[in-house]
N, C-alpha and C positions, 0 to 999 in steps of 0.2 A: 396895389389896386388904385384907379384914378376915383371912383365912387367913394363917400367916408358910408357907405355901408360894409365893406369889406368881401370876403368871400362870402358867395353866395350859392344855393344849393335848390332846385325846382324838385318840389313834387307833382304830379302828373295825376290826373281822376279820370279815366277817359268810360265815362258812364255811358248808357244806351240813351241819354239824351243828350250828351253834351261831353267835351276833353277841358277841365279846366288844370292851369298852369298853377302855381303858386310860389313865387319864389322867398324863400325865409332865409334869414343870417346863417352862418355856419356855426358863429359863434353863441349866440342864445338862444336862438327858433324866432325873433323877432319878425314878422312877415312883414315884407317893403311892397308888394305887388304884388297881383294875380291878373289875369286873364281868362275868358270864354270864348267858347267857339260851339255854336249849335252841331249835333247830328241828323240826320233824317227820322223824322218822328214813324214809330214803327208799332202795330198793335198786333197780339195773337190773332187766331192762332198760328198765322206765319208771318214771324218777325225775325227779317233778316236785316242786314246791313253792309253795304260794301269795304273790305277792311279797309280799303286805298282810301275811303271818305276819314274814318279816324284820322287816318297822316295828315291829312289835309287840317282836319282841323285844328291837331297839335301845331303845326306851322303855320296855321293864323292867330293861334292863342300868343307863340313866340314873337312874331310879329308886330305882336301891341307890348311887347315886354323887351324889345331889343335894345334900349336904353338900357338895361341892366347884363344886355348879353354878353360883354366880356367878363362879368364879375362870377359868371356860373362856374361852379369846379366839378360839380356832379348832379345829375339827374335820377329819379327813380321813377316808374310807372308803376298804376294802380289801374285795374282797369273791370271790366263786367266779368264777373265767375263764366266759365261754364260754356260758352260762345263755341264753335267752332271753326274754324278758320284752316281752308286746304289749301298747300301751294303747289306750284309742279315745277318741275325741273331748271324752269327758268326765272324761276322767284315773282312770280304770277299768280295773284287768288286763281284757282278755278272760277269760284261760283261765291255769290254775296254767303257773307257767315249766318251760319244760324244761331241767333240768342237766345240765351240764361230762361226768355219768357216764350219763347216759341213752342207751340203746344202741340204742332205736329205726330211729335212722338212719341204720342201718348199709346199706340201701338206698339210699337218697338221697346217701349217701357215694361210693358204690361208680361211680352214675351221672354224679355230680359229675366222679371223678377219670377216667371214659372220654372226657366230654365233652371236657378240655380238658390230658388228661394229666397225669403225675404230674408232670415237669419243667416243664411249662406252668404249672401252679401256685403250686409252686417259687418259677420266674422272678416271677410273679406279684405275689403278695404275699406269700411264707416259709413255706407252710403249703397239707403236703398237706391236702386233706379226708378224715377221719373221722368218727367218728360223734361225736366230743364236741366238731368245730366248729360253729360257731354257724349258718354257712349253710347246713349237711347238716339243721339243726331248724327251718331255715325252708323250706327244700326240702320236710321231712316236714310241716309246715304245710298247704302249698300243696297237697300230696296228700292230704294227710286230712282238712283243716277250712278250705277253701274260703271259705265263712263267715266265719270268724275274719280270714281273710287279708284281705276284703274291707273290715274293720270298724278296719284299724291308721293308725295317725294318728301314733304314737311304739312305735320300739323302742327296747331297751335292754336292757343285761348287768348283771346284780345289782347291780354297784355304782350302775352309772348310777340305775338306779332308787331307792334310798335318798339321793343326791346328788340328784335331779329331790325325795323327798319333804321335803328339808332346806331348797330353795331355789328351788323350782317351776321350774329352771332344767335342760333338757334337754341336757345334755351327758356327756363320755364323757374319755377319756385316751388317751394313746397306745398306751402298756401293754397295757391293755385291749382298745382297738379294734385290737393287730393280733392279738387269737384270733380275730378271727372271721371272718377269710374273705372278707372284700369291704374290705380296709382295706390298704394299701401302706406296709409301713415306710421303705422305701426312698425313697419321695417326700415321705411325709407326706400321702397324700392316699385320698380313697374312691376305689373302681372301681365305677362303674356298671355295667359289664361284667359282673366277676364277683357282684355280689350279684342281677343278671339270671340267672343260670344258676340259683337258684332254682327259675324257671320260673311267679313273680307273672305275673299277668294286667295289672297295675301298675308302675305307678314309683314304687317305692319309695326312692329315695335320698331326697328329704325326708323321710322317718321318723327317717332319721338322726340320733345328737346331733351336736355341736357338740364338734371336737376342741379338746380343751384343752393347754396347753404346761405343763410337769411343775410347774411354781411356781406356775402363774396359777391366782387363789381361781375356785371354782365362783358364787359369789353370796355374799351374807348370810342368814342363818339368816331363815328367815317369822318373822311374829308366831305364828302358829298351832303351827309346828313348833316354836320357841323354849319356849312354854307346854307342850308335849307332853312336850320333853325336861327341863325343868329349868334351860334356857342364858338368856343375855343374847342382846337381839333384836340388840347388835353382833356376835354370833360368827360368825366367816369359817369357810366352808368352802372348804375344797382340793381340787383339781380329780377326787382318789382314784384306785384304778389297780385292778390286778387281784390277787388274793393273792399272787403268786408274786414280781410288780413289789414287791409292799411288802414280801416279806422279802429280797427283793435290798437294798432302802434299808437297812430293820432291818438286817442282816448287817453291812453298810457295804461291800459287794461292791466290790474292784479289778477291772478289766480281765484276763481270764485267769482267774480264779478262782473256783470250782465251789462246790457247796453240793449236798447231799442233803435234803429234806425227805419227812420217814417219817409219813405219819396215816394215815388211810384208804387213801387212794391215795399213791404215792409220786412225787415229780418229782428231777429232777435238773438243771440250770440254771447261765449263767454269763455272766459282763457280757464281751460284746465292742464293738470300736470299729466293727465295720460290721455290717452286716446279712448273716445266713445262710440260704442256700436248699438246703434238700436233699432233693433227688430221689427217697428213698428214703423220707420219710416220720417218719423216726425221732424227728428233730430237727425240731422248730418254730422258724419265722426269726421272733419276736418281740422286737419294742419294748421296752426299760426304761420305769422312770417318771424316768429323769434325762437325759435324750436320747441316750442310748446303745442299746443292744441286748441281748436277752437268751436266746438259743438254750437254749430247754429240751425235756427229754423228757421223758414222764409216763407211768406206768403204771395204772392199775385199783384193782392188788392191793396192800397191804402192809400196816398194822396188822391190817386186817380178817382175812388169812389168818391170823396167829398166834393171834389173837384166837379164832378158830373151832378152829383144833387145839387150843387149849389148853382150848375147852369141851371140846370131845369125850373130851378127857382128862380130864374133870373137875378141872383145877386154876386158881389163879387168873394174874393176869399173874406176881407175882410169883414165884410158884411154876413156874411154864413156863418163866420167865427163870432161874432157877435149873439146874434140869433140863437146859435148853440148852446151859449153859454148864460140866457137869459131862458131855457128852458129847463125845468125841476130834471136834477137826473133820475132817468126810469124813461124818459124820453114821454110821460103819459103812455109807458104801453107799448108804443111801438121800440120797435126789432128792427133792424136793417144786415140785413145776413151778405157780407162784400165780398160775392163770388161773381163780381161783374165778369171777371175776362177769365172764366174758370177757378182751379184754385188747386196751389200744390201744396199747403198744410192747411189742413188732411188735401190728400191726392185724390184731385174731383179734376180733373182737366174739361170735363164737360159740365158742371158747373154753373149756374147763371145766378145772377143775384136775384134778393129775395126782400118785401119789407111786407112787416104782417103786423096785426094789430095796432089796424088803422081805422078811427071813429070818426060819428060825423065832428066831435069835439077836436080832434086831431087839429096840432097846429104847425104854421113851417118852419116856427121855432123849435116844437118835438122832432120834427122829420131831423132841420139840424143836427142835433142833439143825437138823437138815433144813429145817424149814418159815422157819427166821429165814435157813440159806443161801440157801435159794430167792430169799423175796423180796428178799434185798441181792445175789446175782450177777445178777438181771433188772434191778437198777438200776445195779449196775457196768456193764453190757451200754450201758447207758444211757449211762453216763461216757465210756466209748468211741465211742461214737458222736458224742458233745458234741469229743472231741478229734479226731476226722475231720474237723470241721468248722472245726477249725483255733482251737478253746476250749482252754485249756493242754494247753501244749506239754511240760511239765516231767514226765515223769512221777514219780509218789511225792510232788507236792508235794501240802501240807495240802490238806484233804477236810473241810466245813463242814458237819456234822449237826445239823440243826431239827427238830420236827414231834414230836407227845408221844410217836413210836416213839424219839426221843432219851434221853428219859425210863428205856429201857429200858437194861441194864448189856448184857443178854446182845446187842442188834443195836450197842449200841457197842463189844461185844470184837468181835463174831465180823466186822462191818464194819473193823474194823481188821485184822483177819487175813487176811481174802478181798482188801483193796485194798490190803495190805503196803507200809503207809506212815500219816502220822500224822493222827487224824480229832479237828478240833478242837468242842468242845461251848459252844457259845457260855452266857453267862451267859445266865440262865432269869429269869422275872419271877417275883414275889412270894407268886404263889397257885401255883407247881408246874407254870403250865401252859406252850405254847410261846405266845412273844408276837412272833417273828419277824413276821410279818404287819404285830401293830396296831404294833409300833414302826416300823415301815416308815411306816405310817399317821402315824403322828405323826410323823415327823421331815417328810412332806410337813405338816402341818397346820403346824411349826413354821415350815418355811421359809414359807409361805405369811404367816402371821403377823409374823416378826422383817422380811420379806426380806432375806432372808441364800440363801444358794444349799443348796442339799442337800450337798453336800459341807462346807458350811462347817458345820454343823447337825452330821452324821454325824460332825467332827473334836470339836466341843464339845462332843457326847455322851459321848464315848468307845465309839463302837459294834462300834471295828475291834478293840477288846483284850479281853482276859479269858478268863472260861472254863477249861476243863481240856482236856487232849490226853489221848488215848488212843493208844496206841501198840500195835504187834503183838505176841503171847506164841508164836504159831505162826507157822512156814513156812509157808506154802504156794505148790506147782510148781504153780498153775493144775489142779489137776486136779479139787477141787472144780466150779470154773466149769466146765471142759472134760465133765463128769458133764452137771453139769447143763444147757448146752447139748444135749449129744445127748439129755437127757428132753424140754427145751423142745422140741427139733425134731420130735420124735415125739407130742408134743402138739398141734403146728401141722397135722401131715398129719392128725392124726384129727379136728381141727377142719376142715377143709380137703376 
């Protein structure tokens, strides 16, 4: 190699705001560079996105990292759960993909889980249908663009599709394929069954990619796509998973052990040794990308509310975070209930946000304060639901916060307070931003590369150490959450 970095190895994050690159050593996880590239900013209830815009802005991320582009050996993508993405015959989107937050189908959802029950589901494949699974947007397909349905040759979830344009090779991951609805963790296998409740006129199961086992390379990079990006026509691609699979790797996730990630929307997530079914919807029984399991819950709302109160206030992040954290927690009282853009835990797609218990003494330091308790007791709500399911067992053990709401001082104290116990902040990459994701991406890209096992990867990284802890400065008797449960509940009846 002419670089004294050596071989080098790109993980891929290509979220619904943004493809970021990140290129790390092969040989310690050391990261030399990364790269951004915006996507089209998209809001519910119909949130699409053209998949040919992703490519594009993989190849402007590579772009600014081409100084390093001989040195790459293999790549991996991480990309938005759930998306759907139809091609036709001539390797053509039909139609812009419908994403993870697309609220559309919340019909299709509703008909889905009558037909075959919530528990039937469940037992199923791990996963009530919602509106942000995959086969409630091919459901909504089938009923609104007939046409379209008619014309599909290849499906595929965001990642797939970026992986299908790296190596013309139609496949998918585990991780990934169990959001969507027609995929069995539990077996390892597709149900023809359930991606029939659609209600195609068709057989669609060969549309399907080709599952991949969490090590095994996708293919070798095209000549075409190699020229596009910057790479060598030898660079292996890795089989990629879904965003949440790749910051479980990144993280270096034990068995038992949770994580919170705060952006846009917030998730909550934890590696178990079997597969979880829960009846109630809360919890998704999803696949890891290391052949384990990974029971998450996911919400709608989190950067995004604060983000909007603090317009309203006229201040900026900083300055909100501040404010928050100079008001007594209990917020004075007020609630801030974050079902701004609807809400899929609990399943409210029609939904609107709520703030109550507001005096004339009310200050914009409580509102603060209020809108950052809201959305971390609706994702504690979340934690607890993840340990009903039999995800740690310990209560007060550490609590692993990702996602650029990590970034924030004020949702790392006040999340330490509301879950009174200690929230670790993992080491942050280079340029400030969260790289949870593309390190996930890359330690698949390395093990694919060295073969070495993901674990072995994640040990020589160093991924399980570091960071700073936060600890709690306030009590709290539950009575913030206990507040804001009875807002939420009154929020669900008026949606309702």
């Amino acid at each position: 190699m002419n670089e004294p970095n050596g071989a080098l190895v790109a993980g891929v994050d290509s979220s619904t705001q943004s493809t970021k690159v990140v290129l790390r050593r092969l040989e310690d996880g050391r990261e030399v560079a990364s790269a951004r590239a915006p996507h089209t900013v998209t809001e519910p209830p119909r949130s699409e996105q053209d998949p040919d815009s992703w490519w594009i802005a993989l190849t402007t991320a590579f772009a600014e990292l081409a100084a390093f582009g001989d040195d790459v050996v293999a790549v991996a993508v991480s990309g938005q759960q759930h998306g759907l993405v139809v091609v036709d015959g001539d390797g053509r989107g039909i139609r812009p993909a419908k994403l993870w937050n697309d609220t559309e189908s919340a019909h299709q959802a509703e008909r889905l889980v009558e037909r075959l029950g919530a528990t039937g589901w469940a037992e199923a494949c791990g996963v009530v249908p919602v509106p942000a699974i995959t086969v409630t947007k091919l459901a909504w397909l089938v009923d609104h663009e007939p046409d379209a349905v008619a014309r599909i040759q290849r499906i595929m979830l965001p990642h797939d599709y970026l992986t299908w344009r790296l190596t013309g090779n139609h496949v998918t991951d585990r991780g990934d394929a169990s959001g969507t609805g027609w995929w069995d963790p539990s077996t390892g296998t597709y149900r023809s069954d359930l991606l029939a409740t659609a209600g195609a006129n068709r057989d669609l199961i060969g549309c399907l990619p080709r599952v991949l086992a969490p090590t095994e390379a996708a293919g070798t990079i095209t000549a075409g796509a190699a020229r596009e990006l910057g790479l060598p026509v030898t660079t292996t691609i890795g089989a990629g998973t879904g965003d949440n699979m790749a910051a479980a790797l990144g993280l270096g996730l034990r068995a038992g052990e949770v994580a919170m990630s705060l952006g846009t929307s917030g998730t909550v997530f934890g590696v178990s040794g079997r597969p979880s079914k829960d009846p109630s919807g809360l919890v998704a029984g999803f696949a890891d990308a290391n052949g384990a399991y990974l029971p998450l819950a996911c919400t709608l709302n989190a950067t995004k509310v604060t983000d909007m109160v603090a317009a309203t206030l006229g201040v900026d992040r900083d300055e909100f975070a501040a404010l928050a954290l100079s008001a007594a927690p209990g917020a004075g009282g007020v609630s801030v209930v974050p079902y701004f853009d609807g809400e899929r835990t609990p399943n409210l797609p029609a939904a609107t946000g709520m703030i109550t218990g507001l005096r004339p003494t009310t200050t914009r330091a409580d509102i603060a304060r209020a809108a950052h308790e809201g959305v971390l007791a609706n994702l504690l709500d979340a934690v607890d639901a993840l340990a009903a399911v039999g995800v740690r067992s310990d209560e007060g053990a550490e609590l692993r916060l990702v996602g650029g709401g990590a970034r924030s001082a004020a949702y790392r104290q006040v999340l330490a307070d509301l879950y009174q116990g200690p929230v670790r902040i993992p080491d942050r990459s280079s340029d400030g931003g969260d790289e949870a994701p593309a390190a996930g991406a890359a330690v698949q890209a390395a093990a694919v590369a060295g073969g070495d096992s993901i674990d072995d990867v994640v040990d020589r990284w160093g991924l399980r150490d570091g960071g700073s802890i936060v600890t709690p400065v306030n009590d709290d008797d539950r009575s913030v959450r206990d507040r804001y449960g009875a807002a939420a509940e009154a929020a669900a009846g008026l949606a309702g």
